[in-house]
ROBALO-240853 format. One line per 2 residues: number of its first residue (from 0); for each residue x, y, z of C-alpha. Coordinates in steps of 0.2 Angstrom, whole numbers. Layout:
// residues N
NUM	X Y Z; ...
// end
This chain:
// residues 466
0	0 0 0; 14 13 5
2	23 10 -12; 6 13 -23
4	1 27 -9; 23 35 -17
6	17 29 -34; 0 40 -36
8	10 56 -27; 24 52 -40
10	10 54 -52; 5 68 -45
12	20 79 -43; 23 73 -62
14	5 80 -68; 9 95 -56
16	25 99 -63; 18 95 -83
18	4 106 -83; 3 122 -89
20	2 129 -72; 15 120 -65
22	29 125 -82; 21 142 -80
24	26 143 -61; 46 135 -65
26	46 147 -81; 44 162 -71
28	53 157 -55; 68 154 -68
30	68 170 -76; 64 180 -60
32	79 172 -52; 92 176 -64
34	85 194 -63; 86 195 -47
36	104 186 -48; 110 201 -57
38	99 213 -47; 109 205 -32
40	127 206 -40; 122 224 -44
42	116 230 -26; 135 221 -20
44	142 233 -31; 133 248 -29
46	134 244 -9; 154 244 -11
48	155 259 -23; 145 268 -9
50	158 262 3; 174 267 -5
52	166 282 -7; 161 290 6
54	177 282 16; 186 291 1
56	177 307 6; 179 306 23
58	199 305 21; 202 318 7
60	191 328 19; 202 324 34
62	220 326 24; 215 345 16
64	209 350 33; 225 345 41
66	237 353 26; 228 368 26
68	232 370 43; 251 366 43
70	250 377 25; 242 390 34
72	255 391 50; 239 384 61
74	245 368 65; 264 365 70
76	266 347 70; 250 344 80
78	241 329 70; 223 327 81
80	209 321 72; 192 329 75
82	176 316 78; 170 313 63
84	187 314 51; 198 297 45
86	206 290 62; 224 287 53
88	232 301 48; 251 303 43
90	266 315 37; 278 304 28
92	294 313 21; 297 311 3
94	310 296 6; 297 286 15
96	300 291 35; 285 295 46
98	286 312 55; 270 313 64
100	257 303 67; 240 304 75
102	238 292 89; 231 278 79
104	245 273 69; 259 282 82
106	275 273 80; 269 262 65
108	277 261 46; 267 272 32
110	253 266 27; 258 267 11
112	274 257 8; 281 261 -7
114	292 275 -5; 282 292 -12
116	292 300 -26; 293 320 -28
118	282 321 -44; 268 313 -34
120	255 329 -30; 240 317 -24
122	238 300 -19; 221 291 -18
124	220 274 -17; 216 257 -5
126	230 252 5; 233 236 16
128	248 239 26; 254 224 35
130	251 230 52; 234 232 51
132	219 216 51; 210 228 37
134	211 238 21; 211 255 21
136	208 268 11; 221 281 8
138	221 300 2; 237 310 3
140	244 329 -3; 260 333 -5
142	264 350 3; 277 361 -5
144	285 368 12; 280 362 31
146	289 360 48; 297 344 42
148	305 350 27; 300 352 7
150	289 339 -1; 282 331 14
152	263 322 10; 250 323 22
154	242 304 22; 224 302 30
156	214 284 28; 201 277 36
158	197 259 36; 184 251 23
160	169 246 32; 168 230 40
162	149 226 34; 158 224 17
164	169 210 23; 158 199 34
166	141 189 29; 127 202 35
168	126 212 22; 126 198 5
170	114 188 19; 104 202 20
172	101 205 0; 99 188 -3
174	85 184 12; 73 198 3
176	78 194 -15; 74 176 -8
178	58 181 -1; 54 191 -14
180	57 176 -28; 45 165 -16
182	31 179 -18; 34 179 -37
184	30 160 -37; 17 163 -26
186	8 175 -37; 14 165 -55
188	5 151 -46; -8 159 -39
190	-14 169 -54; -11 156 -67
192	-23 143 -58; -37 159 -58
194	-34 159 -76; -36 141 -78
196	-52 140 -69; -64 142 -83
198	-54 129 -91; -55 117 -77
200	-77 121 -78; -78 118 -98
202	-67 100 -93; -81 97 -80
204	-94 101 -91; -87 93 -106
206	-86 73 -94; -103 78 -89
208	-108 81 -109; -99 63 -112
210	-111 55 -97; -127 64 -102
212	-129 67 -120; -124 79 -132
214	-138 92 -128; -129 101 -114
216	-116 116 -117; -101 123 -109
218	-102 141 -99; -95 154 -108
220	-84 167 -99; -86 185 -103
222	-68 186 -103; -66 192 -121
224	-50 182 -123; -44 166 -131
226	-53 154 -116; -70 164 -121
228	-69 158 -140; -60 141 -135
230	-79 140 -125; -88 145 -141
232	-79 134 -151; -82 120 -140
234	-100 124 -141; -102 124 -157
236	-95 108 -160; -106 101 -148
238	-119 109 -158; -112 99 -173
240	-109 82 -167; -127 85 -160
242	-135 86 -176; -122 75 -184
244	-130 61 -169; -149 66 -173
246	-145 66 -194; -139 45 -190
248	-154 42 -178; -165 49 -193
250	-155 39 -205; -156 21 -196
252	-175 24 -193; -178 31 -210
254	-168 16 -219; -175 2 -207
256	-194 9 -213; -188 9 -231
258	-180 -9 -230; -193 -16 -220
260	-207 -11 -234; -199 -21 -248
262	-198 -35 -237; -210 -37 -230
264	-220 -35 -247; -208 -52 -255
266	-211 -60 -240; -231 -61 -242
268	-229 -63 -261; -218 -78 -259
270	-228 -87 -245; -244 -82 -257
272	-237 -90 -270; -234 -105 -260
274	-250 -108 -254; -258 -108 -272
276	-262 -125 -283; -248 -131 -295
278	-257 -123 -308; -258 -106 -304
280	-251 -93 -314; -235 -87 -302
282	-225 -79 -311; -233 -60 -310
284	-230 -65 -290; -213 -70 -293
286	-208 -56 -306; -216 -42 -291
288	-206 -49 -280; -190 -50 -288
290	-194 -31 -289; -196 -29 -274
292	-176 -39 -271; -170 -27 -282
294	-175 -11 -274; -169 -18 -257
296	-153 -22 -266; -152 -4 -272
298	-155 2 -255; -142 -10 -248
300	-128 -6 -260; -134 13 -258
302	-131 12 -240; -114 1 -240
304	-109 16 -249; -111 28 -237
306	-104 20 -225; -90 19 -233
308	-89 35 -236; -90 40 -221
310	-77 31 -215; -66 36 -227
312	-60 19 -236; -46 23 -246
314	-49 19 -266; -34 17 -277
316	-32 34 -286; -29 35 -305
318	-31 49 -318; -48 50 -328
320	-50 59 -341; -68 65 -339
322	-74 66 -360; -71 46 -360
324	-79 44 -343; -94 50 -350
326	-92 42 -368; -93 24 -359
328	-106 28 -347; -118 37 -360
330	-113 21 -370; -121 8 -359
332	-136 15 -355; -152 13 -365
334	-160 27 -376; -176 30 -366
336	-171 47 -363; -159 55 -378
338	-142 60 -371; -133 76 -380
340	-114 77 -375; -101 92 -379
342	-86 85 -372; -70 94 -371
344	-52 86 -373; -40 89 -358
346	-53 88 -342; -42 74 -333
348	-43 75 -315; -38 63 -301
350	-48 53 -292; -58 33 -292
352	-64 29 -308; -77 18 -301
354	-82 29 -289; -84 44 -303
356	-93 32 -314; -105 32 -298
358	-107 51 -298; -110 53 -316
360	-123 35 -316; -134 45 -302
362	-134 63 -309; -140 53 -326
364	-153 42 -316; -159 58 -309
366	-161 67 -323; -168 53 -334
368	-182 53 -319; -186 71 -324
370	-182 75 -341; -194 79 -354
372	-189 74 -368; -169 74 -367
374	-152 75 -357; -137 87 -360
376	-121 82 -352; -106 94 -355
378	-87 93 -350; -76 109 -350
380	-60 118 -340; -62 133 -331
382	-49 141 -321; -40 125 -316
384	-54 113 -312; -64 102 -324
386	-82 105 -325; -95 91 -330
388	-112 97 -330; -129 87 -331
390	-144 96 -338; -160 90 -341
392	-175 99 -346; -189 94 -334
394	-197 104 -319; -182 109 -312
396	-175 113 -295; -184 127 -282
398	-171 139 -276; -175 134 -257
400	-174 116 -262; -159 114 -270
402	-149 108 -253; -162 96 -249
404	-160 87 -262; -143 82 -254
406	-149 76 -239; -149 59 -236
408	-166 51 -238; -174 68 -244
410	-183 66 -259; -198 81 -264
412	-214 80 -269; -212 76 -290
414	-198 62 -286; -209 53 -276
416	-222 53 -288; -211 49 -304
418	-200 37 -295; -210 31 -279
420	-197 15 -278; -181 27 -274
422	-169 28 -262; -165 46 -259
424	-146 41 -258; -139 44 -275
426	-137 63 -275; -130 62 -256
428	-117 49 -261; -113 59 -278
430	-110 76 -266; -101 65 -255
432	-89 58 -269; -88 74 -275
434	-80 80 -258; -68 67 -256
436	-59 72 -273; -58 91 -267
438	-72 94 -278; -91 101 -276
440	-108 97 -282; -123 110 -283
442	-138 113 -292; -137 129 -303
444	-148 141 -312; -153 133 -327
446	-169 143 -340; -178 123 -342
448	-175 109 -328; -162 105 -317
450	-142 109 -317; -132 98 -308
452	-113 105 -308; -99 94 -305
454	-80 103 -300; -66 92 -298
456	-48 99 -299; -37 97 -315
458	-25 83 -314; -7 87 -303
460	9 76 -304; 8 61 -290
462	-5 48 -286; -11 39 -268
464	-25 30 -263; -41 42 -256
// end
């Protein structure tokens, strides 16, 4: 139990560190701690150029108060350092020999040990005389005459301060650039998870749209942002898969009332004709029925189609040139209905040549259903697609009507009653076929009957299965 109980927090810590919230979080600490890395490495250096200066100050101050003095006749030797002023103060002869000191360095070697040449007017600079446990920072001026002779400098230093050399102050910056980091991963954290909440809601609601059914829909926030038009997308998904679900509902029902018609209708004709004497004439029974097998077949085949359509088997694909497609198809069909080609040279495209055979065999049955007295079918190239167009010269289409035709199972008034034993499949799977080659179908405006355009796109080097 203990080592699932480390297993699942493993997990967890995993999922924690993963998520957006969690990289979020790490991102931001990162880049906020190498900011406030330099941030620390610049207060160091501020805090020790403050220091030197104001030691530096503090000496220059202390030494032109004391040569002033001994320039001035004021001071005779007399090296006493007033509160405030640099501790160490020195005259040191121009071959390096002390001749006064304060009392803080009374008796003691100059500060500064190289020997101090003549040319030398100032001195300024940090010094670590061997005497001393500390560094100090020196400022000297050379005096032109004094008590102890010609060129003697005046050296005062006071020593750098000690907070500069211990742990305090670097422990100091980095306990509130520390703090300060922990309250940057603490707002990251914080504020990200706010930001994720709605997402977190429209996960909830999308389980509980999984359990439920498809008719519930996810809040949208008035945010205004991406997580507001993520919401609306999701919605309208939903909104599509819905009517996707109540399109296949429709469909099984409406094709198990159209399969169970036809039979039903051979099963009562066949035990009929069973039941009668020997010598009874069966064969209109017989010759109904088969007529009946046939539809159901259509309707079977139809719907074999579709489904694998939908599921996108892949046919082999192969170049068809569209003029000869229509040559063969127009060839094989009887002349009930007269068909009038105008086929132009050059309309190869790329596609199934079974499956296009399918397309142009149902826009022809449909039209033969309607037309008059005659059928035009045309082939041309426009603008980089091939065109095929089926026209016959029948009722025609009405405007509002012409998307319902595509509808599965849709069939209006005038097909019914011309052709009461269809299946309302062939122009669906034709659009469908249509689709799958990167091409459309539509009805268009036509002066007599019904327009049915085909667009496939022109034939490109290469060739798969689709």
């Amino acid at each position: 139990m203990t080592t699932e109980r480390r297993e699942r927090a493993r997990r967890w810590r995993a999922r924690l560190l993963f998520s957006v919230r969690g990289r979020a979080t790490v991102l931001t600490v990162v880049v906020a701690a190498f900011v406030l890395a330099v941030v620390f490495v610049l207060l160091m250096l501020l805090a020790r150029d403050w220091a030197r200066n104001r030691v530096s100050d503090n000496a220059q101050r202390t030494a032109e108060r004391i040569a002033f003095d001994i320039a001035t006749g004021a001071n005779r030797g007399d090296l006493t350092v007033r509160p405030g002023e640099a501790p160490l103060v020195q005259v040191v002869t121009p071959d390096g020999r002390v001749a006064a000191a304060s009392a803080a360095v009374r008796g003691r070697p100059a500060l500064v040990r190289a020997e101090l040449r003549r040319h030398v007017l100032l001195l300024d600079e940090r010094a670590c005389p061997r005497f001393r446990d500390g560094c100090v920072w020196a400022f000297g001026m050379r005096l032109r005459e004094s008590p102890w002779g010609r060129g003697a400098m005046v050296v005062a230093a006071a020593p750098m301060p000690t907070l500069l050399n211990v742990w305090l102050l670097p422990l100091g910056i980095a306990l509130v650039l520390t703090v300060l980091l922990a309250l940057i991963a603490w707002w990251t954290w914080h504020t990200v998870g706010r930001t994720l909440v709605p997402i977190d809601r429209l996960r909830t609601e999308l389980t509980a749209v999984g359990a439920h059914g498809l008719d519930r829909r996810v809040p949208v926030p008035g945010t205004f942002g991406e997580i507001q038009a993520l919401a609306e997308t999701v919605n309208a998904t939903l909104a599509r898969l819905e009517e996707a679900s109540d399109r296949e509902r429709r469909f099984v029902s409406d094709a198990s009332h159209d399969l169970r018609n036809p039979i039903t209708g051979l099963q009562t004709r066949l035990e009929v004709a069973l039941d009668e004497p020997d010598d009874y004439p069966w064969k209109p029974l017989v010759r109904s029925a088969l007529g009946d097998v046939r539809r159901l077949n259509d309707i079977v085949v139809d719907l074999l189609e579709l489904s694998r359509l939908d599921a996108r088997t892949p046919r082999p694909l192969e170049r068809v040139d569209l003029a000869e497609l229509v040559r063969r198809e127009v060839a094989r069909r009887d002349d009930r209905v007269p068909v009038e080609t105008r086929l132009a040279p050059g309309a190869v495209v790329t596609a199934n040549t079974v499956r296009l055979g399918r397309v142009l065999g149902n826009l022809l049955n449909n039209a033969e259903r309607h037309a008059e007295s005659r059928i035009r079918v045309t082939v041309d190239r426009d603008a980089g697609d091939a065109v095929l167009e089926v026209l016959d010269d029948g009722a025609g289409i009405p405007p509002e009507s012409r998307e319902r035709v595509f509808e599965r199972f849709a069939r209006l008034a005038e097909s019914r009653a011309r052709d009461p034993q269809g299946t309302g499949l062939g122009l669906p799977i034709a659009r469908e076929i249509a689709e799958i080659y990167g091409g459309t179908l539509r009805v268009a405006d036509s002066p007599r009957g019904a327009r049915f355009v085909l667009r496939l796109p022109l034939v490109t080097d290469g060739a798969g299965s689709r």
